[in-house]
One Martini backbone bead per residue (centre of mass of N, CA, C, O) as a GRO file, in nm:
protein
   78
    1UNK     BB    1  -5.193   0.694   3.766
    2UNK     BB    2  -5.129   0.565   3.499
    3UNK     BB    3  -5.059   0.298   3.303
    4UNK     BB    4  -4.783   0.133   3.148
    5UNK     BB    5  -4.700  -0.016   2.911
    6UNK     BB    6  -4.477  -0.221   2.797
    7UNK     BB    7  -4.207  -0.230   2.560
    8UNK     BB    8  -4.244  -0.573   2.532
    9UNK     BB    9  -4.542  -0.574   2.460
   10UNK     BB   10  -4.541  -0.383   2.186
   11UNK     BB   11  -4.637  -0.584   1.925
   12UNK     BB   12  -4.657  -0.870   2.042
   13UNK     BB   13  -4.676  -1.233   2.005
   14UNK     BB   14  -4.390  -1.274   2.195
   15UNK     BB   15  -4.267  -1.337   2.544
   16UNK     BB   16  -3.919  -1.407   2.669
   17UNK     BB   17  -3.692  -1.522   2.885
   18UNK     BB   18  -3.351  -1.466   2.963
   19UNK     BB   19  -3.063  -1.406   3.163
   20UNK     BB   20  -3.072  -1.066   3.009
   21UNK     BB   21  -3.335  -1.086   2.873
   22UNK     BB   22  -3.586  -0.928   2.707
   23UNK     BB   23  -3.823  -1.072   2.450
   24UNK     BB   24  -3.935  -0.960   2.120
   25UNK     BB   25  -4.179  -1.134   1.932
   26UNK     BB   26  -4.238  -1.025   1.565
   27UNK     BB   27  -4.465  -1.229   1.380
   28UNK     BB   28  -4.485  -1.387   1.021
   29UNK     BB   29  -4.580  -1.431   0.734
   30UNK     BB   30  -4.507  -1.579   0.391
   31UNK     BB   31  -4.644  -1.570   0.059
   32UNK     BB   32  -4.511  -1.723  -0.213
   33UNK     BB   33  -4.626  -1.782  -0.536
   34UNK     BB   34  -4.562  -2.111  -0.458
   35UNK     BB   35  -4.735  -2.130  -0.168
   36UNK     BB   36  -4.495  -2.087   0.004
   37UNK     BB   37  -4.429  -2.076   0.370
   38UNK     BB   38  -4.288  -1.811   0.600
   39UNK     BB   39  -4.126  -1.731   0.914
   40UNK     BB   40  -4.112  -1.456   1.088
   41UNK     BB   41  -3.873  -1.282   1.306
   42UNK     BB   42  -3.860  -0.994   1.496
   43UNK     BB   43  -3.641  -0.925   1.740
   44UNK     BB   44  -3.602  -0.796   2.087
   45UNK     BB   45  -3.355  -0.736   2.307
   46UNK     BB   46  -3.411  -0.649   2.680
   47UNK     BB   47  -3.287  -0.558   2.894
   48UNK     BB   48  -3.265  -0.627   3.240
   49UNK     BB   49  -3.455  -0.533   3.476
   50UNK     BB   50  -3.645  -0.499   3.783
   51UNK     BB   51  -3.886  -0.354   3.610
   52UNK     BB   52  -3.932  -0.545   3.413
   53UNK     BB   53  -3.955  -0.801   3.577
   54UNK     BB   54  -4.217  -0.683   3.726
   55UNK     BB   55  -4.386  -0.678   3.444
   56UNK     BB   56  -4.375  -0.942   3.369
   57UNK     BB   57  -4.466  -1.105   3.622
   58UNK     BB   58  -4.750  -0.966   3.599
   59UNK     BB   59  -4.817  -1.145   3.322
   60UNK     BB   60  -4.594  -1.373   3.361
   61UNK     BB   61  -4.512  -1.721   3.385
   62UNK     BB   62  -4.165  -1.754   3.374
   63UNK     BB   63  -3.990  -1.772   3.068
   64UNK     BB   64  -4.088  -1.951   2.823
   65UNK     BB   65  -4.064  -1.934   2.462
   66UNK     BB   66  -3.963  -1.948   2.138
   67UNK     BB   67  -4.051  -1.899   1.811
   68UNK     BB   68  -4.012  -2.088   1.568
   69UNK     BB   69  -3.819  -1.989   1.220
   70UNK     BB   70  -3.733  -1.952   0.975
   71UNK     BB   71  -3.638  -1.608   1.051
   72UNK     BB   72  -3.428  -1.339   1.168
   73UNK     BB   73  -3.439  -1.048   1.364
   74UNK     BB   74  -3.220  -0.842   1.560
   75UNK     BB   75  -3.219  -0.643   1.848
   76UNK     BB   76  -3.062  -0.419   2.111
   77UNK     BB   77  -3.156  -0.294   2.419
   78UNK     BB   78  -3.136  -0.108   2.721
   0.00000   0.00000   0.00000
């Protein structure tokens, strides 16, 4: 049987854990016409399962840390 990646993989640029989430951040850079710079970060929020965490601690070692942005938008997923 194929494996499949886990869905808080999938298009991250970081992934890190909190006490009830795996997060899933990604990143994205904005520069407005007078070359200000921007960081954005998109957040997905994915309950903690035991499936999870076997799939998180099989790739990331800890808890992580997340990037610092100007803005962000979450969203909450079961």
């Amino acid at each position: 049987m194929a494996e499949r990646t886990p869905d808080f993989l999938l298009g991250a640029t970081n992934v890190y854990r909190t006490k009830n989430y795996i997060v899933k951040q990604r990143v994205t850079v904005h520069t407005d016409a007078d070359n200000t710079s921007w960081l954005f970060s998109r957040d997905t929020y994915y309950c903690r399962t035991p499936r999870r965490d076997r799939e998180y601690e099989a790739v990331f070692a800890g808890e992580g840390k997340r990037i610092p942005s100007s803005m962000h938008i979450r969203m909450y997923l079961n």
